[in-house]
C-alpha positions as CSV (number, residue, x, y, z in Angstrom):
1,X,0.0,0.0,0.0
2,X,1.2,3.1,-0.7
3,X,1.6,6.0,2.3
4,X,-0.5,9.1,1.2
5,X,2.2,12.0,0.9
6,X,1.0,14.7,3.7
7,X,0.7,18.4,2.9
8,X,0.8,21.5,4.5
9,X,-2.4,22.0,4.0
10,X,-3.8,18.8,5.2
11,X,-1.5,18.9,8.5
12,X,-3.6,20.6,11.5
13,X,-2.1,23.5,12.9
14,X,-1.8,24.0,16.4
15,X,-3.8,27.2,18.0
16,X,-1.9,28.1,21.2
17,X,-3.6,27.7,24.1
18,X,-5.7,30.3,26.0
19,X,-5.0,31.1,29.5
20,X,-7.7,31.1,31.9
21,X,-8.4,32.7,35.1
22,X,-9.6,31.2,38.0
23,X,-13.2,32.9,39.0
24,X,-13.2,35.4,41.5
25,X,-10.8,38.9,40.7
26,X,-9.0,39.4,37.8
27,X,-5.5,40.6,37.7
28,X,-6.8,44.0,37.3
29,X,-8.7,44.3,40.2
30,X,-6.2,45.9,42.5
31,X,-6.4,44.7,46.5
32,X,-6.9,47.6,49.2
33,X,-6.3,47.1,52.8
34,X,-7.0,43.5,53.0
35,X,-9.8,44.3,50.7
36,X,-10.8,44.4,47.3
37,X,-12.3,46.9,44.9
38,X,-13.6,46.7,41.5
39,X,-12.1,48.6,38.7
40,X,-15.6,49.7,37.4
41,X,-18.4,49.2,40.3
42,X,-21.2,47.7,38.4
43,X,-24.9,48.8,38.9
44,X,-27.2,46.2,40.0
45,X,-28.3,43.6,37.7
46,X,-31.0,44.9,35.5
47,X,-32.9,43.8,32.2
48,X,-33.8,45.7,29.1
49,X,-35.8,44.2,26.1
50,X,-35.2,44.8,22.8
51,X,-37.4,47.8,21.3
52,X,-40.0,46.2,18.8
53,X,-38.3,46.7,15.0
54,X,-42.1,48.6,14.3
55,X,-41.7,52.6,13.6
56,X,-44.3,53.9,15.9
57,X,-45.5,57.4,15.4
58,X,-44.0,59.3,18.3
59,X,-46.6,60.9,20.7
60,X,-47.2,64.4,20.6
61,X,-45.8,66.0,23.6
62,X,-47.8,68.5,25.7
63,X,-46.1,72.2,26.8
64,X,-45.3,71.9,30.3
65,X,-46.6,75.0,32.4
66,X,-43.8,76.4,34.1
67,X,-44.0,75.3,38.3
68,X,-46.9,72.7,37.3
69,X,-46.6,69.4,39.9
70,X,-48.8,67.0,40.6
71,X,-51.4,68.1,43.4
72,X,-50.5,65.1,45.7
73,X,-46.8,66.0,45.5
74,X,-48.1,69.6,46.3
75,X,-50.3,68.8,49.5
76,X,-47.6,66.5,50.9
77,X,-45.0,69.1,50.3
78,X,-47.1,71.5,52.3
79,X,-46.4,69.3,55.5
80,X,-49.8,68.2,56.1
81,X,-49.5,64.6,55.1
82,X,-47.5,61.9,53.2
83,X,-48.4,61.6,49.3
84,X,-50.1,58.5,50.1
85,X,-52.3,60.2,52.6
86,X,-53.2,63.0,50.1
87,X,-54.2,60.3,47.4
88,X,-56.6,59.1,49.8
89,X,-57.8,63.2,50.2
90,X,-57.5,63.5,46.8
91,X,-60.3,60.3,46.1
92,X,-62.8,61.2,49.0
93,X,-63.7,64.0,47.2
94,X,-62.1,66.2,49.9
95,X,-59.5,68.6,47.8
96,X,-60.7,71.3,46.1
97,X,-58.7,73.8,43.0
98,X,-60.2,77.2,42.2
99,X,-63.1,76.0,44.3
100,X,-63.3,72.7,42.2
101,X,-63.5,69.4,43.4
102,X,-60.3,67.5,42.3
103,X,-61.1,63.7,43.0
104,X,-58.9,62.1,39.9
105,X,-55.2,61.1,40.5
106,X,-52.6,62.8,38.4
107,X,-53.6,66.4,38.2
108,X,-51.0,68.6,38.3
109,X,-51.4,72.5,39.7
110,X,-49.4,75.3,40.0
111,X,-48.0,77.0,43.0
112,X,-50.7,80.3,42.0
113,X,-53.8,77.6,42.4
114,X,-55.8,78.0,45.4
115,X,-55.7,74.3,46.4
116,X,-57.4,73.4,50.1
117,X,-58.0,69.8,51.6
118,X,-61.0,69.7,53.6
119,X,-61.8,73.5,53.2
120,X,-58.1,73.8,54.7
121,X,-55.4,76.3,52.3
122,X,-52.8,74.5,51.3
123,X,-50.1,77.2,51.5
124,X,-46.1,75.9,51.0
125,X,-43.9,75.3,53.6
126,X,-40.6,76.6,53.8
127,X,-38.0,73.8,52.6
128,X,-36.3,71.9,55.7
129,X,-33.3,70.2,55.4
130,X,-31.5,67.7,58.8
131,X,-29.1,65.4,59.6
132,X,-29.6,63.1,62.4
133,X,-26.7,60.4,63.9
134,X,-29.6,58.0,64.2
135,X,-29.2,55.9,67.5
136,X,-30.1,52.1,67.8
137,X,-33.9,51.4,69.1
138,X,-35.6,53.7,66.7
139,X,-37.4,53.4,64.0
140,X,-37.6,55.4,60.9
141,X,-41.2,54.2,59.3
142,X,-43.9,56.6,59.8
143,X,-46.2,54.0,59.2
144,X,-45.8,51.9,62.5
145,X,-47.8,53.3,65.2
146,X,-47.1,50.7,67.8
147,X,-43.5,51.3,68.1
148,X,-42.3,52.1,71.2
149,X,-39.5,55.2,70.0
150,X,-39.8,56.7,66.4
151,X,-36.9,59.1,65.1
152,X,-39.4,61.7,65.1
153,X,-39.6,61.8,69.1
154,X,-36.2,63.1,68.6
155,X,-36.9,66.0,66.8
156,X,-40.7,66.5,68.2
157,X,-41.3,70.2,69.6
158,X,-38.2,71.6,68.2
159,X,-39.0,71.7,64.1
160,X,-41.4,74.3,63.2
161,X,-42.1,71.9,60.2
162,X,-43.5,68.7,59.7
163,X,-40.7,66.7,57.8
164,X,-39.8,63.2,56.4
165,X,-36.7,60.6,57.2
166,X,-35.3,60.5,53.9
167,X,-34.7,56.8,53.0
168,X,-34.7,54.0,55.9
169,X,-32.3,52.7,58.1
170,X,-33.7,49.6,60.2
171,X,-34.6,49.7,64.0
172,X,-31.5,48.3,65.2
173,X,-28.9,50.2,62.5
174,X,-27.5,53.8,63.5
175,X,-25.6,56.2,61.6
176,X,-26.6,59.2,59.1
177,X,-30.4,60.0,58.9
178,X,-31.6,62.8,56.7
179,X,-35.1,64.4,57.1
180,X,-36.9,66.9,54.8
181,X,-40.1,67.9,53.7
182,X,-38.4,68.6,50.1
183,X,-40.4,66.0,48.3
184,X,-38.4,66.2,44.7
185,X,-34.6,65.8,46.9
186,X,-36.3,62.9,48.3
187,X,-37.3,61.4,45.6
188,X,-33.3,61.7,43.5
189,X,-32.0,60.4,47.1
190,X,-34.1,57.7,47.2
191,X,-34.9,56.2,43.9
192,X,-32.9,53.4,42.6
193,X,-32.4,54.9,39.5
194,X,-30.1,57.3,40.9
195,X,-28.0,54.9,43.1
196,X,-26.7,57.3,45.5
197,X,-23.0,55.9,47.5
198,X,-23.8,54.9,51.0
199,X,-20.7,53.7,53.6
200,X,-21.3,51.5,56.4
201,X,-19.1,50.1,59.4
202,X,-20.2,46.5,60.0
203,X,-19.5,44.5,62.8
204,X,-20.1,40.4,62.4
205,X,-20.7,37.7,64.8
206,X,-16.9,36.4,63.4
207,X,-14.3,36.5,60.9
208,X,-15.5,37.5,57.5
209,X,-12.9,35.5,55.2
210,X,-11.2,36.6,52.2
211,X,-13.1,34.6,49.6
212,X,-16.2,36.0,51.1
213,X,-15.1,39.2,50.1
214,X,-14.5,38.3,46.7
215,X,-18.0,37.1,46.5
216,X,-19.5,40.2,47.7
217,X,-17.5,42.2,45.3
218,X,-18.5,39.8,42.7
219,X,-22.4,39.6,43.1
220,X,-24.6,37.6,45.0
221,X,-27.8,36.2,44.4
222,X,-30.6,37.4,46.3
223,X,-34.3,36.6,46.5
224,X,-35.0,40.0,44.9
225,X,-32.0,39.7,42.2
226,X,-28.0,39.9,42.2
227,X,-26.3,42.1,44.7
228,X,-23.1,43.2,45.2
229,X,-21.2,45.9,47.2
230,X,-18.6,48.2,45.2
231,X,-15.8,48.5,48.1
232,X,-14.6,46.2,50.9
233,X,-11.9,46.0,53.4
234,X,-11.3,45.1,57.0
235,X,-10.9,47.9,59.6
236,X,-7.8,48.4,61.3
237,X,-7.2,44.5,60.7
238,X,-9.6,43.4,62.6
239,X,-11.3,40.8,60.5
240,X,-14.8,40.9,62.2
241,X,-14.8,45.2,61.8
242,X,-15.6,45.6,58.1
243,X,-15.7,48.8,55.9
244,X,-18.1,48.5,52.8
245,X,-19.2,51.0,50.4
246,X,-22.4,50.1,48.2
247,X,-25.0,52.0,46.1
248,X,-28.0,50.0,46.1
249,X,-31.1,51.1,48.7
250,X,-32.9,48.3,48.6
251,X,-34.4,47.6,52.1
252,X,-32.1,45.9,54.7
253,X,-29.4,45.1,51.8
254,X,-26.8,45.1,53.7
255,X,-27.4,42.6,56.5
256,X,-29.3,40.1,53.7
257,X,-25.7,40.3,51.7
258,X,-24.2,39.1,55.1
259,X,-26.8,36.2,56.0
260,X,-26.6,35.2,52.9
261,X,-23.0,33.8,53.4
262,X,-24.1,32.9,56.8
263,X,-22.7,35.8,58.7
264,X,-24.8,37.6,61.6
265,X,-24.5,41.3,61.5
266,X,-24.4,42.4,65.6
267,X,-23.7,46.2,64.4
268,X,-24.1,48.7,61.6
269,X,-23.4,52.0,61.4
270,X,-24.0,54.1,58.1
271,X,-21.2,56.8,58.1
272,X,-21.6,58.2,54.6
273,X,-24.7,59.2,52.9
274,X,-24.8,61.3,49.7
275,X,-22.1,63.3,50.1
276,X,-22.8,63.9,54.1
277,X,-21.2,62.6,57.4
278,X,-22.2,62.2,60.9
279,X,-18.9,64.2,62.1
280,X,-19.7,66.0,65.2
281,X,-22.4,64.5,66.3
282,X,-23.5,62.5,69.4
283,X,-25.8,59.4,68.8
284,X,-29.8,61.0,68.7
285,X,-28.1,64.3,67.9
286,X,-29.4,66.1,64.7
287,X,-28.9,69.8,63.2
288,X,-30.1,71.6,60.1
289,X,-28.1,71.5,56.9
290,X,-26.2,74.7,55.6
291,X,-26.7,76.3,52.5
292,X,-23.5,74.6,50.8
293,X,-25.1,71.2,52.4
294,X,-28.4,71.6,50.8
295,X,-26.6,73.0,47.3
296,X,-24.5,69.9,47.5
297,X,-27.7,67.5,47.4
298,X,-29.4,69.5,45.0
299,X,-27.0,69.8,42.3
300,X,-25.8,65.7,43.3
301,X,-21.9,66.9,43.2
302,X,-20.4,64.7,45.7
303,X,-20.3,60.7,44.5
């Protein structure tokens, strides 16, 4: 038989072989103070579907009157209730514009309109802006009556007006509060969209371990989606005192994170909140913003 003559086409040639990383950090993912940090923090996982290939006509966009809000927004802005209360005034029948009954949601009003709940004027409040080192015990919902100390006791008597805690932080967490009765800042610190930088302090029932940190930095898996934090590092060495920095406001994200890898969280402290700190002052102490302050969260300058 005779041997088939091999060409160099017909001989395979050999790809070099790629080099694979282990999971967890890449290479380029520098280590700080026992730490780790990504080089780009990554938003929380989120899904967007394709936009149909149809050309729909676009909808005809109506002028916007200058100072025009919705009257709900209005009513709670005024201090006398929460935006969910003035929907409720709003459907009873009991708000009145120009001496019109306004029982639909969505109608929007302008600061000029003579809007009354309940044959009340609404007239607006001046804007109130405070910082509160919240202590542990209290709670920041407005909604449960049957708590035994609310974070308003603290303020009660001493602040002409009514205002709002600004976000949540659970019963048993302490650290920076806000309060205002500023109901568009609320909504940019509070909406997820916006993902304003929060720092806690964390103290666990025992030693978090490296590879745990990788897997917070990486993401984990939650009932309500993946999480992650964007910064992580022990403090001062101690491996149970932990220094985290993370975006998302979802309710109680930081201790689920922690369970999750089966670590109790026995204190947390929130140090860092949109561009604020809680320097100078004493557990249940509070004071109002300053101008700069309140510039700084309206214009969103500090992350």
């Amino acid at each position: 038989m005779q041997k088939k003559d091999s060409s160099p086409n017909q001989e395979k040639q050999q790809r070099p072989k790629r080099k694979r990383i282990s999971g967890g950090l890449t290479p380029k993912q520098p280590r700080w103070e026992g730490g780790y940090r990504p080089e780009k923090p990554r938003r929380e996982g989120s899904y967007r579907p394709e936009k149909p290939n149809r050309k729909t006509a676009p909808k005809a966009k109506q002028p916007k009157i200058p100072g025009e809000i919705r009257l709900n927004k209005l009513i709670a802005n005024s201090g006398l209730c929460s935006r969910r209360e003035a929907d409720t005034y709003i459907t009873s029948g009991l708000v009145t514009v120009n001496g019109k009954v306004a029982d639909q949601l969505g109608v929007k009003v302008t600061p000029e309109d003579d809007v009354r709940v309940n044959g009340q004027r609404i007239k607006g409040e001046p804007k109130t802006y405070i910082i509160m080192n919240k202590p542990k015990g209290y709670v920041t919902t407005m909604d449960d009556k049957h708590a035994e100390k609310s974070v308003m006791d603290l303020i009660a008597g001493k602040c002409e007006q009514r205002v709002f805690p600004v976000g949540r932080l659970d019963k048993m967490s302490m650290g920076v509060l806000l309060f205002t009765n500023d109901g568009a800042l609320t909504e940019k610190l509070t909406h997820p969209s916006y993902n304003r930088k929060k720092i806690y302090q964390v103290r666990l029932d025992k030693n978090l371990k490296k590879s745990d940190m990788e897997k917070l930095v990486s993401g984990i898996k939650l009932q309500d989606g993946p999480m992650h934090v964007d910064m992580i590092s022990y403090i001062d060495g101690d491996e149970k005192e932990i220094g985290l920095e993370i975006h998302s406001g979802k309710n109680r994200i930081v201790r689920r994170l922690f369970e999750a890898l089966g670590y109790k969280v026995k204190k947390l402290d929130r140090v860092y909140f949109a561009g604020l700190t809680k320097k100078n002052l004493k557990r249940g102490q509070w004071r109002f913003l300053t101008k700069e302050e309140i510039a700084m969260l309206k214009t969103g300058f500090y992350d």
